[in-house]
DOTOR-387488 format. One record per residue (C-alpha): residue number from 1; residue in one letter; x, y, z. Coordinates in steps of 0.5 Angstrom, whole numbers, always signed. Layout:
<rs>
R seq type     x     y     z
R NUM    A     X     Y     Z
...
</rs>
This chain:
<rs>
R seq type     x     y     z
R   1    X   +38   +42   -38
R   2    X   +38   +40   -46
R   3    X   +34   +35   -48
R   4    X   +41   +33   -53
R   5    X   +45   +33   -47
R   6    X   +40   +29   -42
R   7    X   +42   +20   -41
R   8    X   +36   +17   -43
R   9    X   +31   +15   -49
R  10    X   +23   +16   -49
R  11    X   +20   +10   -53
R  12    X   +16   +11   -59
R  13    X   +12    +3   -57
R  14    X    +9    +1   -50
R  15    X   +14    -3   -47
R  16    X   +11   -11   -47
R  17    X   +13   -12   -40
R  18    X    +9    -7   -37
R  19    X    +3   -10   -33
R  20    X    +0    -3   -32
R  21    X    -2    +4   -34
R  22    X    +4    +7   -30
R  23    X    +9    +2   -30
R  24    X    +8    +2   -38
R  25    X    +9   +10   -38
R  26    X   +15   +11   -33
R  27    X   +18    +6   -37
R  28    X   +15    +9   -44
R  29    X   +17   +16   -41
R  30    X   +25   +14   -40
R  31    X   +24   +15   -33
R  32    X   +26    +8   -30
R  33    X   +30    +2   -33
R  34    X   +29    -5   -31
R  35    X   +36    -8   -28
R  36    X   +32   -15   -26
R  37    X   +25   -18   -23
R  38    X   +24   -12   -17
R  39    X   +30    -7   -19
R  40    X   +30    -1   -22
R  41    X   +35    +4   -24
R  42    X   +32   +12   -24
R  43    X   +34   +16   -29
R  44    X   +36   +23   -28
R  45    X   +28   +25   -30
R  46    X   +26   +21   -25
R  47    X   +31   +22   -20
R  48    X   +30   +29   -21
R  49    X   +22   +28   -19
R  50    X   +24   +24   -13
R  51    X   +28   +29   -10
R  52    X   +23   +33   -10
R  53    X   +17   +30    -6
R  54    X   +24   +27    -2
R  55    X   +23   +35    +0
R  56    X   +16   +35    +0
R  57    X   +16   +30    +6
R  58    X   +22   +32    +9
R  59    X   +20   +39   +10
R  60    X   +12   +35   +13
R  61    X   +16   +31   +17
R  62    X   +20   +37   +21
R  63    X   +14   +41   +22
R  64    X   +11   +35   +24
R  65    X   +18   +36   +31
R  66    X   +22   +30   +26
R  67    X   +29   +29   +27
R  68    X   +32   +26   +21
R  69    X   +38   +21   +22
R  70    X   +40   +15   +18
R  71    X   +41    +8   +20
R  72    X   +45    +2   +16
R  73    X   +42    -3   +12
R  74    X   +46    -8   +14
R  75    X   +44   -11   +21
R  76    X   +46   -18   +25
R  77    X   +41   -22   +25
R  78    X   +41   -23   +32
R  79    X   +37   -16   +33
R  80    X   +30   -20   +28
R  81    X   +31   -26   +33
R  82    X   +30   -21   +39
R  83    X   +24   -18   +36
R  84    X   +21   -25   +34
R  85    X   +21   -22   +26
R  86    X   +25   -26   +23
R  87    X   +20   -33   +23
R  88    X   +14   -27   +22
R  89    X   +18   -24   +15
R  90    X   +20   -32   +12
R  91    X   +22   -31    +6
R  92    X   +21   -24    +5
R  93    X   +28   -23    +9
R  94    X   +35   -22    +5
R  95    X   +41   -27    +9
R  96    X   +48   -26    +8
R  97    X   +55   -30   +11
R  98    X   +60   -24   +12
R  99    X   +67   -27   +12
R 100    X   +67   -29   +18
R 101    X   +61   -34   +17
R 102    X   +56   -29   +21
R 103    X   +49   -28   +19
R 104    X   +46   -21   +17
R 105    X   +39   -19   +14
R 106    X   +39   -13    +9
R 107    X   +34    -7   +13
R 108    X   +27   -10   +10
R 109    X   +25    -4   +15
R 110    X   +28    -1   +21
R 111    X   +24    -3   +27
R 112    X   +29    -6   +31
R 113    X   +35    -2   +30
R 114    X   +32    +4   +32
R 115    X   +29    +1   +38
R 116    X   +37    -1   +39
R 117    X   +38    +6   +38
R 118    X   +34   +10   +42
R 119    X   +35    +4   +48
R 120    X   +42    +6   +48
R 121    X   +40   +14   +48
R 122    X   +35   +15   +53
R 123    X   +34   +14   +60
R 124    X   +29   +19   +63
R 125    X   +22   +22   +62
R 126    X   +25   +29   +60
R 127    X   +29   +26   +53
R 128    X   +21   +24   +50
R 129    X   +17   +24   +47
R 130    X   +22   +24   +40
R 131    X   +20   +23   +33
R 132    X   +26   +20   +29
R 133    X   +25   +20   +21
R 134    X   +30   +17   +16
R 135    X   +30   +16    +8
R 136    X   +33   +11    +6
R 137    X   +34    +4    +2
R 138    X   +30    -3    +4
R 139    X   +30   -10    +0
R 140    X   +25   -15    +1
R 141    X   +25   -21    -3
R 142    X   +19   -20    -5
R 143    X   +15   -27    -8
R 144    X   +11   -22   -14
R 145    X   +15   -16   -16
R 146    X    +9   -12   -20
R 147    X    +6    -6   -22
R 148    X   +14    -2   -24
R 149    X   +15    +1   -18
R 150    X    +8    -1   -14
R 151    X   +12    -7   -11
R 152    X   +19    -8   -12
R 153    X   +25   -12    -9
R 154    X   +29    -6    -8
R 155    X   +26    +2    -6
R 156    X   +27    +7    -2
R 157    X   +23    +9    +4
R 158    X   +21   +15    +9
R 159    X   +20   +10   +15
R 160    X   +19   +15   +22
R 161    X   +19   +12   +29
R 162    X   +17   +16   +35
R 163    X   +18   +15   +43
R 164    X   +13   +17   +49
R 165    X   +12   +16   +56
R 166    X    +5   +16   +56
R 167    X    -1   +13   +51
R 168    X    -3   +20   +50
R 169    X    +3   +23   +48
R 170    X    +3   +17   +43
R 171    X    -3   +18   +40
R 172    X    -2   +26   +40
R 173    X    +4   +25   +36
R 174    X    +1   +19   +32
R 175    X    -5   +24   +30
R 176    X    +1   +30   +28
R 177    X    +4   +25   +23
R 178    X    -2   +23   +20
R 179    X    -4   +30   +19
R 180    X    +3   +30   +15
R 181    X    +2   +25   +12
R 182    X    -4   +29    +9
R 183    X    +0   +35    +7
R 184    X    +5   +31    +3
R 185    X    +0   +27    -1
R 186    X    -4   +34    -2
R 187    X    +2   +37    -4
R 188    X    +4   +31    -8
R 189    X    -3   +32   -12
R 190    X    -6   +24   -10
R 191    X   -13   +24    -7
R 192    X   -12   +19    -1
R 193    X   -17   +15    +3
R 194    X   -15   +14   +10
R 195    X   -17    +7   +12
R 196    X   -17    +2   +18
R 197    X   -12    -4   +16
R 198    X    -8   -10   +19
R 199    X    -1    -9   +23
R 200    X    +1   -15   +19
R 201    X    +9   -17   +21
R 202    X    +9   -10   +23
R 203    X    +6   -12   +29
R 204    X    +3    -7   +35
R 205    X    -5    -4   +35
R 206    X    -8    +1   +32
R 207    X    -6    +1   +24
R 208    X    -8    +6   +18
R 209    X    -6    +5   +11
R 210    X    -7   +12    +6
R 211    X   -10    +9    +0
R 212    X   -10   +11    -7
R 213    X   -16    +9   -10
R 214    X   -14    +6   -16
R 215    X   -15    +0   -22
R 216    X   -10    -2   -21
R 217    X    -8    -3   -15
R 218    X    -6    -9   -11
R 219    X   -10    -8    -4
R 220    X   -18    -9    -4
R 221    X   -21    -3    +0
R 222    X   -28    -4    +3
R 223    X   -32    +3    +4
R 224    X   -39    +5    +6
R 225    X   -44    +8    +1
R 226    X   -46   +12    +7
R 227    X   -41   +14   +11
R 228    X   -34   +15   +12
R 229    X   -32    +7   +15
R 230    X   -27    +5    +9
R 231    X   -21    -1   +12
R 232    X   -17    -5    +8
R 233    X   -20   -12    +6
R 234    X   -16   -15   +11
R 235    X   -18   -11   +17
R 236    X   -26   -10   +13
R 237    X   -32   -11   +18
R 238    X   -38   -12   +17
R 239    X   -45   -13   +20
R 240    X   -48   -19   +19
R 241    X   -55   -20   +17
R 242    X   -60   -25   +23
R 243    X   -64   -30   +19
R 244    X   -72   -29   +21
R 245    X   -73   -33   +28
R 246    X   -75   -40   +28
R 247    X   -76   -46   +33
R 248    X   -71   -51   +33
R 249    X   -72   -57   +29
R 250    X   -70   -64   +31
R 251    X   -63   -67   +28
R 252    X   -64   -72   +22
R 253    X   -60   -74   +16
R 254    X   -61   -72    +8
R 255    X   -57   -76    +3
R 256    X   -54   -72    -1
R 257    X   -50   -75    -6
R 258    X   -44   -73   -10
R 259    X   -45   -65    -6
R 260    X   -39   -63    -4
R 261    X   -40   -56    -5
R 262    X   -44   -49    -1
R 263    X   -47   -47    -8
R 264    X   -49   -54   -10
R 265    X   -51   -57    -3
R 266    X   -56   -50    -3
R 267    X   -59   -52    -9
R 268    X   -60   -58    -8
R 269    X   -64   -58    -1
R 270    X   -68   -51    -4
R 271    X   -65   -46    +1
R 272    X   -60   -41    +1
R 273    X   -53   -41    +2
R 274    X   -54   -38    +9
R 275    X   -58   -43   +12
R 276    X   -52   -48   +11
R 277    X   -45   -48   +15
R 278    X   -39   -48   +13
R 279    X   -33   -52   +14
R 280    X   -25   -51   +13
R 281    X   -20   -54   +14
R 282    X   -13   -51   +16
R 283    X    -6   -52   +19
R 284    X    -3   -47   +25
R 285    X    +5   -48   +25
R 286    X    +3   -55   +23
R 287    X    -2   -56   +27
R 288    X   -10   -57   +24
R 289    X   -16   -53   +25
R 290    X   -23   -54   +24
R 291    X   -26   -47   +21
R 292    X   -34   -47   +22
R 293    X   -37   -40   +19
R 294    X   -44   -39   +16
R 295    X   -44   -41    +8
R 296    X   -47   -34    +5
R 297    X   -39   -32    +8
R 298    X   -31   -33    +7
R 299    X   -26   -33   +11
R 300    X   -22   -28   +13
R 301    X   -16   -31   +14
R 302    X   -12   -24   +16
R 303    X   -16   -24   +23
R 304    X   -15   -32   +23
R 305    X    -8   -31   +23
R 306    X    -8   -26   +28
R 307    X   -12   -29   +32
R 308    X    -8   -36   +32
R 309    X    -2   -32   +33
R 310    X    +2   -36   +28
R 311    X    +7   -36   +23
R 312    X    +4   -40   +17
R 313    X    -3   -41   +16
R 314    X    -6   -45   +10
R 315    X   -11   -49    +7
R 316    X   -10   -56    +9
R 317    X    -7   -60    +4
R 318    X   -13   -67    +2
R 319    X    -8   -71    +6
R 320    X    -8   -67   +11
R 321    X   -16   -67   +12
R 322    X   -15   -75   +12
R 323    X   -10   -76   +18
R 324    X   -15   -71   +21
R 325    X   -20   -77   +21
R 326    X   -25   -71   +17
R 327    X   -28   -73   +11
R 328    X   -28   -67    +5
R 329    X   -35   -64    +3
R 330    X   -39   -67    +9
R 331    X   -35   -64   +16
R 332    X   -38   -61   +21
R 333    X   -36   -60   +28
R 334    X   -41   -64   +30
R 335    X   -38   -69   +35
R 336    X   -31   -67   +33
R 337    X   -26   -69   +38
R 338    X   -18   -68   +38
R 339    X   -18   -61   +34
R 340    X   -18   -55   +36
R 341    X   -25   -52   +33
R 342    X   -26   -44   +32
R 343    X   -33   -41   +30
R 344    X   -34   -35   +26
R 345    X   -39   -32   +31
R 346    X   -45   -31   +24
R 347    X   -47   -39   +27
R 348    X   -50   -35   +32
R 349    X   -54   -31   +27
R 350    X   -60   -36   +25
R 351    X   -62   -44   +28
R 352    X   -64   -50   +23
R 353    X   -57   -49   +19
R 354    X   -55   -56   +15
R 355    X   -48   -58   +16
R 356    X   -44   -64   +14
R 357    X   -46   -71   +17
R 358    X   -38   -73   +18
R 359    X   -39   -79   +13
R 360    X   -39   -80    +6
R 361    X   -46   -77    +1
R 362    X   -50   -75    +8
R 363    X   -52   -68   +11
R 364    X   -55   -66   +17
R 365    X   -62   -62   +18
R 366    X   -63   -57   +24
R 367    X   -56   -56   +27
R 368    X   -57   -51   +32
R 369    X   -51   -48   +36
R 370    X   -49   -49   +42
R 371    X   -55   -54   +43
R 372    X   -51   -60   +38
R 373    X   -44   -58   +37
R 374    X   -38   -53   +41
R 375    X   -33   -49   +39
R 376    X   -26   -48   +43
R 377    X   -26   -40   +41
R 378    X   -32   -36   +38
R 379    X   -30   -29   +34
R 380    X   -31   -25   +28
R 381    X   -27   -28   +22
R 382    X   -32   -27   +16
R 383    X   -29   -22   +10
R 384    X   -33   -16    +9
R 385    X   -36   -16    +2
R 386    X   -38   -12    -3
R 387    X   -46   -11    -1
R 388    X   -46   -13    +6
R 389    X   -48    -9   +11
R 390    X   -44    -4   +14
R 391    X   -43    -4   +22
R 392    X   -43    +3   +24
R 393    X   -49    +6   +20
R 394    X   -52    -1   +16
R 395    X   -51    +2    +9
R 396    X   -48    -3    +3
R 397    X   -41    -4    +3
R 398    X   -38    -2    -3
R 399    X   -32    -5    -6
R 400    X   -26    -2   -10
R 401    X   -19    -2   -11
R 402    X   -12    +2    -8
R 403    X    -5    +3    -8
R 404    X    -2    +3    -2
R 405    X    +2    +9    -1
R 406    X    +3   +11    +7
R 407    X    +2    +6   +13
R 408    X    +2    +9   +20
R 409    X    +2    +4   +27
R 410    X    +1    +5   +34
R 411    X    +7    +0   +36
R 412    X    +5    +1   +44
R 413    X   +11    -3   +47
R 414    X   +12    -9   +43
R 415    X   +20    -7   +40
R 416    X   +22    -3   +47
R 417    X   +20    -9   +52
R 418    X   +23   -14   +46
R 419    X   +30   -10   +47
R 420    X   +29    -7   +54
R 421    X   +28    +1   +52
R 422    X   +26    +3   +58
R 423    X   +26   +11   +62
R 424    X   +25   +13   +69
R 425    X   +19   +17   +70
R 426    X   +18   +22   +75
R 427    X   +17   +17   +80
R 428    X   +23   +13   +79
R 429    X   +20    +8   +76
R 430    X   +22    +5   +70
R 431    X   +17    +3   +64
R 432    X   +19    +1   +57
R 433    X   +18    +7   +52
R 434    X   +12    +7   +48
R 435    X   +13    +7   +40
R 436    X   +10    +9   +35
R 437    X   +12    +8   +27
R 438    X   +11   +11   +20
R 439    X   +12    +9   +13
R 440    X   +12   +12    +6
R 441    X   +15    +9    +0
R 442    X   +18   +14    -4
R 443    X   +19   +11   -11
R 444    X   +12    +7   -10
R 445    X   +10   +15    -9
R 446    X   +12   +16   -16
R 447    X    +9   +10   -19
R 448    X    +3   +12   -15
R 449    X    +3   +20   -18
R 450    X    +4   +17   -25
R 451    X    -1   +12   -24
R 452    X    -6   +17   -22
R 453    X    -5   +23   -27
R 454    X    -4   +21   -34
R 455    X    -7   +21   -41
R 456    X    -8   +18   -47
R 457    X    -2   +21   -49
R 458    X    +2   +20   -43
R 459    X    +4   +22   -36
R 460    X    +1   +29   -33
R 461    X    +6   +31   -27
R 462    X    +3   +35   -21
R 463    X    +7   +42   -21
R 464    X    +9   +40   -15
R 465    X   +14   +34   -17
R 466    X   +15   +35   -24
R 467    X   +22   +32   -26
R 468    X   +21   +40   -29
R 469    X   +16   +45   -30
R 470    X   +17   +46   -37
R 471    X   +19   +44   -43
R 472    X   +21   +49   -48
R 473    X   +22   +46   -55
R 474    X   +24   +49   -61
R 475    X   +22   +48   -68
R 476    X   +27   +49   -74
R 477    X   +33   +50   -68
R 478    X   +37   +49   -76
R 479    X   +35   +57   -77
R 480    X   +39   +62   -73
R 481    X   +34   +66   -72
R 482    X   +28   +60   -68
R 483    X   +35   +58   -65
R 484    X   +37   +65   -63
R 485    X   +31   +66   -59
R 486    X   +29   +60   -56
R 487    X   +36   +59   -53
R 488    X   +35   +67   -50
R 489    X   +29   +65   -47
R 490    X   +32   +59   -44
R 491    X   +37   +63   -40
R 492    X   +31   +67   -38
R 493    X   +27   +61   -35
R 494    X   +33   +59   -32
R 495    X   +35   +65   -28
R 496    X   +29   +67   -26
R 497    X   +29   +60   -21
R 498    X   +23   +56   -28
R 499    X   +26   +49   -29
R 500    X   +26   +48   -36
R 501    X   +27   +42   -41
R 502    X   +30   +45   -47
R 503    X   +29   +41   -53
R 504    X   +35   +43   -58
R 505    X   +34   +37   -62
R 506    X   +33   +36   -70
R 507    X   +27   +32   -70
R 508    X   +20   +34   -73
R 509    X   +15   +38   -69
R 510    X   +12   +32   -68
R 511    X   +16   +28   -64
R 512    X   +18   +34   -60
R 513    X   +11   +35   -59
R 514    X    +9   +28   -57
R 515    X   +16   +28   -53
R 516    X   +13   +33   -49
R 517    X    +6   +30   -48
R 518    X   +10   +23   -45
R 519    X   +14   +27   -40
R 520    X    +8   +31   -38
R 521    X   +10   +37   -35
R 522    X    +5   +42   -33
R 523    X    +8   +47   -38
R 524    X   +10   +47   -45
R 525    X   +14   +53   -50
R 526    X   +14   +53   -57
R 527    X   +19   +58   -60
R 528    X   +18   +58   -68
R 529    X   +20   +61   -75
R 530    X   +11   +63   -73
R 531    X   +12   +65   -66
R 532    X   +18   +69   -68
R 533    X   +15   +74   -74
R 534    X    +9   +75   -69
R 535    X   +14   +76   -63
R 536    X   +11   +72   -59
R 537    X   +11   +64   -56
R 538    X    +7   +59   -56
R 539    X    +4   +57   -49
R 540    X    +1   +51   -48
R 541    X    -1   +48   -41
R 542    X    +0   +39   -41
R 543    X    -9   +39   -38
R 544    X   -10   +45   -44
R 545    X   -15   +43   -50
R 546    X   -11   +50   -54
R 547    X    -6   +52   -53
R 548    X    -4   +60   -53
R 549    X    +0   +66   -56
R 550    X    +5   +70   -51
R 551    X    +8   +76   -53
R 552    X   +16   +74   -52
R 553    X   +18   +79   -47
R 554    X   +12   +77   -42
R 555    X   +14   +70   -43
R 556    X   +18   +69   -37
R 557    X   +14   +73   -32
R 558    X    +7   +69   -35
R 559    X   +11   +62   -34
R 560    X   +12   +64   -27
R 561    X    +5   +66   -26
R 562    X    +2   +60   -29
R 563    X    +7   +56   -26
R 564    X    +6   +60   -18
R 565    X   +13   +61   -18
R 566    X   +21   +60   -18
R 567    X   +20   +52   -19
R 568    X   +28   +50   -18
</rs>
């Protein structure tokens, strides 16, 4: 391709709209253009380097025993209200009235059609296991679109699903696709971290997320200093240290006026935050619940959620806490009757706590639990922090920041019981198919790769998914001679398989140079009237300090060696 042929304008400012290294250089680099809040359009570059990790997956993905079909986008919605996801998506689901004012959804994910699909496909033991993959479009009306092509309202997706008739089956093919999913990220050029993460409106059981540590990522990750636990914040546990033994006091009241808060109250009374406990007020479906949780900790309110089962939690609203009959900033589960009580199970993990009074300006000294107050359920709830102890090997957690760039389930039967996917197994007998499913974001895995390898000076493409492999530029095109031996070797790259930019234009050496920088392709090529009087080509790697002569008949078979070879 001639870059005076190419669609599409490199910038020479930072784009103001950007809110990230990578959103600023993909928009920067003319790779992507912003339609509106959460919608892109890919420009031929980036299209180019999306093809070929779209490859990449689909080359692991077969290995792997995949079968690639495609599923349509638009789909009933009577299908989101068989699986009960309708409720759990909100907001995030797009609706439409066809013309015969039926509703339908826009594919957010295909969870649901898939399982319709294999239901009307499968009947015995002897059609799985089955891995079924597609790549295709999902739309989600996402509340913060951010970060470019991180989240977006609009991407393209690898989203698998596989089918079994016995747990072992799903965790073997489980383990074959993680393995993939290693061999893509790998040949991608992206260190990832596997790490344990909820299932949110997914659903199902066992959940990993392959996490690309970066700044600028929305997902906080919790990882040992020591060994190899990591989780996603929502998933993170941690161990929670015992306070030193003591015998329990007698209940007396402390006036503490105007103290409302944790930190305050502490400081206040002289003792730590961990002598304290917490409560929070929030509302299930409508419904209030009293949280009481050891003050040095939060709530995870990810776990709460799950453990509720409920379709919105949130912090109850100062009206909300006043019909209750709860006084904020002095409540305690002392003597609370008519809501339901849930404990993190670090109340247990020491004895004299203070604790509200249930009354204005007033506290309680010595609560011990269960000795003056039950809860209705007692669970862990507490979100792992940086500094808390990790609960394999009791070692400091540590806290960092990742992008999301795969996500695997294991489903077991939650879609196949909701729509009757069954089998007959060898005895006859029919049980519903067990499931399994795999996502990765194809756009979001070019937001992540540029994200991940960049410069002062612009983005620096892994080979592997480089729009091309080598950017030729020709210094003073308006001579015959530079023209003349930089269109030979042009044709050259291009027959011997090397993806070439060649960039024909009028500019100075400059604009090419810092053009060819942006771009970051692995490998650069100057032809001028210097290289030509010494026969040679100047070759420059994008991760080089100085760049190199190349004598010009060699310079293909040297760009090939560098490069690995043919990379059309």
């Amino acid at each position: 391709m001639r870059a005076t042929q190419i669609f599409g304008k490199t910038l020479r400012e930072d784009p103001a709209e950007a809110d990230s290294i990578g959103h600023r250089l993909l928009i920067k680099a003319g790779l992507v253009q912003q339609l509106t809040a959460g919608v892109y359009s890919y420009m031929p570059l980036a299209l180019r380097a999306i093809h070929k990790i779209e490859k990449i997956v689909r080359e692991e993905m077969d290995a792997a025993g995949g079968q690639e079909v495609q599923m349509p986008v638009l789909q009933p919605v009577e299908l989101w209200r068989a699986s009960g996801r309708e409720q759990a998506f909100g907001q995030t689901l797009f609706h439409l009235l066809d013309r015969r004012e039926r509703t339908l959804v826009l594919g957010p994910t295909h969870e649901e059609v898939i399982t319709d699909l294999v239901r009307r496909n499968v009947r015995s033991y002897r059609d799985l296991p089955l891995l079924l993959y597609q790549i295709q479009t999902k739309l989600r009306d996402e509340a913060r679109p951010r970060a470019g092509l991180i989240r977006v309202r609009e991407f393209g997706m690898k989203d698998a699903y596989s089918f079994h008739a016995q747990p072992a089956s799903l965790d073997e093919g489980y383990d074959r696709v993680v393995q993939a999913y290693k061999n893509i990220f790998q040949r991608c050029g992206l260190p990832v971290l596997v790490v344990e993460a909820d299932s949110g409106a997914i659903g199902g059981k066992d959940s990993q997320e392959f996490m690309l540590i970066a700044e600028s990522g929305e997902d906080e990750v919790i990882r040992c200093s020591s060994c190899d636990y990591a989780a996603n914040l929502e998933k993170a546990k941690s161990r929670t240290r015992p306070l030193p033994a003591e015998e329990p006091r007698s209940l007396e009241e402390v006036a503490t006026p105007g103290i409302t808060s944790i930190p305050d109250l502490a400081r206040f009374l002289g003792i730590p935050e961990a002598k304290t406990v917490k409560a929070v007020f929030y509302t299930c479906d409508g419904q209030p619940v009293f949280v009481s949780i050891r003050g040095d900790l939060e709530v995870n309110e990810t776990k709460l959620k799950n453990f509720l089962k409920c379709q919105e939690l949130r912090l109850s609203t100062e009206e909300e806490v006043r019909a209750a009959g709860l006084t904020a900033g002095y409540a305690s589960p002392i003597g609370l009757k008519g809501i339901r009580r849930i404990a993190d199970d670090s109340i247990t993990l020491g004895s004299n706590f203070v604790v509200g009074a249930n009354k204005p300006d007033t506290h309680l000294r010595n609560a011990n639990y269960p000795r003056d107050f039950q809860v209705d359920d007692m669970l862990d709830i507490a979100k792992a922090a940086e500094g808390h102890e990790c609960q394999r090997c009791g070692h400091p957690l540590r806290s960092t920041r990742g992008i999301e760039v795969g996500h695997v389930f294991k489903l077991g039967t939650v879609f196949t019981e909701a729509f009757g996917a069954t089998f007959l197994d060898k005895d006859g007998v029919e049980r519903p198919v067990i499931m399994g499913c795999y996502g990765i974001g194809i756009g979001r895995l070019l937001g992540a790769v540029v994200e991940q390898s960049h410069d002062d000076k612009g983005i620096v493409f892994p080979a592997s998914v480089s729009p091309y492999s080598t950017y030729l530029v020709a210094l003073n095109v308006d001579r015959q001679d530079v023209r003349r031996a930089a269109e030979e070797l042009y044709d050259r790259l291009q027959a011997a398989g090397i993806d070439t930019l060649y960039d024909d234009r009028e500019e100075t050496a400059g604009v090419k140079f810092n053009d060819a920088d942006l771009l970051g392709f692995p490998l650069r090529l100057t032809v001028s009237p210097r290289t030509i009087r010494e026969g040679k080509v100047e070759f420059k790697s994008r991760t080089a300090a100085k760049p190199q002569m190349v004598p010009l008949e060699g310079a293909v078979e040297a760009a090939r060696a560098l490069l690995g070879g043919p990379t059309a």
